[in-house]
N, C-alpha and C positions, 0 to 999 in steps of 0.2 A: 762838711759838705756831703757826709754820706746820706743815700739814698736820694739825693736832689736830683731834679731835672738839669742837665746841663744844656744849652745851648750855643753854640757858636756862629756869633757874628761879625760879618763882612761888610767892606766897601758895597758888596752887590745890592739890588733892589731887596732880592729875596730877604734880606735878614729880617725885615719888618714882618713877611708871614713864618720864618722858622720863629721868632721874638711871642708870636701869636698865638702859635701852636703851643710854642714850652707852655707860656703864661698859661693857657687856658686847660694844659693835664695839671700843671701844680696847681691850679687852685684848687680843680675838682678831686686830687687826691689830698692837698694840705698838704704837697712838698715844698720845697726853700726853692728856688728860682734862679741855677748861677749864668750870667751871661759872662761866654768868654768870647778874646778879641786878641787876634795874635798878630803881632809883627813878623812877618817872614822874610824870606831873603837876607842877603847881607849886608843889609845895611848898618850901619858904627862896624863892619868886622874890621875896617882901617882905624879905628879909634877918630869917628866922627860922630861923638857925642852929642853934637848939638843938632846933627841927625835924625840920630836915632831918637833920642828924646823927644821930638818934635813929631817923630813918627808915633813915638807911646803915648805923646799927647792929644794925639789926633783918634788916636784906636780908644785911648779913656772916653775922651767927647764922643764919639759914636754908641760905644757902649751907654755913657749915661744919657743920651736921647733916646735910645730904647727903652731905659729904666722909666724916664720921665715920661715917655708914652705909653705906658701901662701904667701909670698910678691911677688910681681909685680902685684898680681891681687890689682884690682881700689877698696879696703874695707880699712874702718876703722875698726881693730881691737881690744880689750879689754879684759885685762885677770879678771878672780875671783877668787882667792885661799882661800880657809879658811878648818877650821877644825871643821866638824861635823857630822850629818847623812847626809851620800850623797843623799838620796830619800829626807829629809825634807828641804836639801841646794836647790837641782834642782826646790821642787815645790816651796820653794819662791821665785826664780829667777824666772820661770815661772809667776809672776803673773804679772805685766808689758812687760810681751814678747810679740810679733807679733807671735812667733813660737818657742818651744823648740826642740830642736834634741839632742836623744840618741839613741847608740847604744847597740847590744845585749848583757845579761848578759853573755850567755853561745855561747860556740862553734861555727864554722863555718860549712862548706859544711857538710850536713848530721846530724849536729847538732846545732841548731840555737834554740831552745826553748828559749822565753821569762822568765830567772828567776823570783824570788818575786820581785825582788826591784824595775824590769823593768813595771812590771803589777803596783805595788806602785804606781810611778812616773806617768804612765799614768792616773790612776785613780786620782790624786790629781790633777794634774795640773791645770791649769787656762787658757789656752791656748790648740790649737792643738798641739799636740806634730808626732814629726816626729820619728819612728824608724827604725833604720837602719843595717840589720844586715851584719854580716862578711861573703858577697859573693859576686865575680864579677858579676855584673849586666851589664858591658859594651853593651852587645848585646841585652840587652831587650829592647821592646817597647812598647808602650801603655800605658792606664793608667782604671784602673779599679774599677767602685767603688760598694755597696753597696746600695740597696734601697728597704725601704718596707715601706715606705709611712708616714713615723714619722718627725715629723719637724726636728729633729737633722740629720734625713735620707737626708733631703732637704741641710741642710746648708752641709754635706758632699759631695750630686752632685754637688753642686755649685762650691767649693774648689776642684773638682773633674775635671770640665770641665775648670774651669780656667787655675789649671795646663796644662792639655790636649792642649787646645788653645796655650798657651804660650811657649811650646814644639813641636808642631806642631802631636804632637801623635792624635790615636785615641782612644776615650772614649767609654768604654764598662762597661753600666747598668747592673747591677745582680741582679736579686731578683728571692727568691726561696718558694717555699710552701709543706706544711705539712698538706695531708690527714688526717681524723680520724681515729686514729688505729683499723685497723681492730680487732669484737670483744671488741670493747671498750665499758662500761658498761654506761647507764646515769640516772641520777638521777629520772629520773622521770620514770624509768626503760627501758627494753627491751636493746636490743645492735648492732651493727651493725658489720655485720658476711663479708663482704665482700665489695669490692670497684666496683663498674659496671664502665662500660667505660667512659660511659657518664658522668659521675660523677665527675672523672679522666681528661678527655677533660676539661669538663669545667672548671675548677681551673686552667686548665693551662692557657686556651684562658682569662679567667679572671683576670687572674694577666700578661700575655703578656699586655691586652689594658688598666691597670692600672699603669702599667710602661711606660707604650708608653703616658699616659694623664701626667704623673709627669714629664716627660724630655720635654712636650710644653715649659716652660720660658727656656731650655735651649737650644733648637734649634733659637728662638727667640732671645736669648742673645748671641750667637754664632753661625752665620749661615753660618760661613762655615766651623764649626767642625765636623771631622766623626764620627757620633754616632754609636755604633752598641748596641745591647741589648741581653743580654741572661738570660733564665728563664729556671729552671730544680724543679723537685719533688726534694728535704733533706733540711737536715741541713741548716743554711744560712751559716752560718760560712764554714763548709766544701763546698761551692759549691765557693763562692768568692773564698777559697784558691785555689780552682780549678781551674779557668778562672786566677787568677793572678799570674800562676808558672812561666809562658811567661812572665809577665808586669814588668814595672822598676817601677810602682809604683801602691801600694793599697788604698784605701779609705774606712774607715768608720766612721759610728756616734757611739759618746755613752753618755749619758745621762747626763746631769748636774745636781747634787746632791751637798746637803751640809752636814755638819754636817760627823759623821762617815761613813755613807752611801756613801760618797764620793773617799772613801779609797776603793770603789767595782764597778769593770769594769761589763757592762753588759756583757751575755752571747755571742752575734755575735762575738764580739774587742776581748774579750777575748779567743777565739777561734780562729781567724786570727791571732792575736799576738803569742799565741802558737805555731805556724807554722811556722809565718814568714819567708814564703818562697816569699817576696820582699819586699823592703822598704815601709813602710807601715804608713799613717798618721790617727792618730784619731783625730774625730771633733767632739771640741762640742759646 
């Protein structure tokens, strides 16, 4: 199963469009295809086998009616059924994956928030993981990523513009910047009572020609992708989700941790994920 697209699917609607998405990177890459289907909770933990079994057999049948609803497409497919915590089944399947794909805990249109178990999975993972949530995206375009100059920021444009390229979309850079709060106190005293213009300009025009010097290897590596770029004063988080309401797809980095620390999304991912207003990959 190395290098395979993993997916995990659910009782919920969505598995039909994360089942869509695996299918259609593996084919255009010529990866293996593994759908996984986990039993959670305790159920047989009293030794009620005829339970639990019945639950496994229920998780196989759904797994092989996605198998059987992507046949004719040119994939090798693979099912994984077992019984345990579906966040600790996904991040070890994840850890020889090329890509994991899931989709959202909660709701569709109007309601898509990233539950815990979805934030879980992302943060554990070992791979990028792809998340997809439950809305028609048929009419979007583009593809949009994240950048504020951090290496994990980097390997996200890259993953960014390759999709881009290979979709024929175009890639739209976002990075955003955060003034000193007005009246904000410092250490070595005094405070700063107000923002002058000039001051304002400048952080803009400084972070426009520092995102313009980070996307060089990628006009270079891609020269005939359409780049565009946009930079606003907030949040990072809220400004990305902003530029990707339109996009079929988001990008961002987040940090590679070990240990517990690992089980903690940074603040930007986690922020996008929240919203999840498009299918949305984090790199790390």
């Amino acid at each position: 199963m190395a290098d395979a697209i993993v997916a995990g699917v659910t009782g919920r609607p969505v598995r039909q469009r994360v089942a869509d998405w695996a299918a259609g990177r593996a084919a255009a890459t010529g990866r293996d295809l593994v759908l996984v289907s986990v039993v959670g909770g305790a159920v047989g933990a009293v030794g009620e086998d005829e339970v639990l079994q019945r639950a496994l057999d229920d998780a196989q049948a759904l797994a092989d009616g996605e198998v059987a609803r992507l046949q004719g497409a040119d994939l090798d497919v693979r099912t994984v059924v077992s019984h345990g915590n579906p966040t600790e089944v996904l991040i070890e399947q994840s850890a020889d994956a090329a890509l994991l794909v899931i989709g959202s805990d909660l709701g569709g249109e109007g309601h898509v928030r990233r539950g815990p178990h979805g934030r879980r999975i992302v943060a554990g993972a070992h791979c990028t993981v792809i998340v997809v949530p439950d809305l028609d995206l048929s009419d979007r375009r583009g593809v949009v990523v994240g950048v504020d100059g951090s290496d994990v920021s980097q390997r996200a444009l890259e993953f960014a513009a390759a999709e881009a390229a290979a979709s024929g979309d175009a890639l739209t850079a976002v990075s955003a910047w955060i003034p000193v709060s007005a009246g904000a106190d410092y250490a070595m005293g005094g405070s700063v009572s107000f923002h002058p213009d000039l001051y304002l300009t400048d952080l803009q025009a400084q972070t426009e020609r520092s995102l313009d010097e980070l996307l060089a290897d990628v006009r270079r590596t891609h020269p005939d992708l359409r780049i565009e770029t946009y930079v606003a004063e907030g949040d990072p988080g809220s400004v990305i989700n902003e530029v990707a309401a339109t996009a079929r797809l988001a990008v961002v980095g987040t940090h590679g941790r070990t240990g517990l620390a690992r089980l903690l999304l940074g603040s930007v991912s986690e922020h996008v994920l929240a919203e999840l207003v498009t299918i949305t990959a984090v790199v790390r």
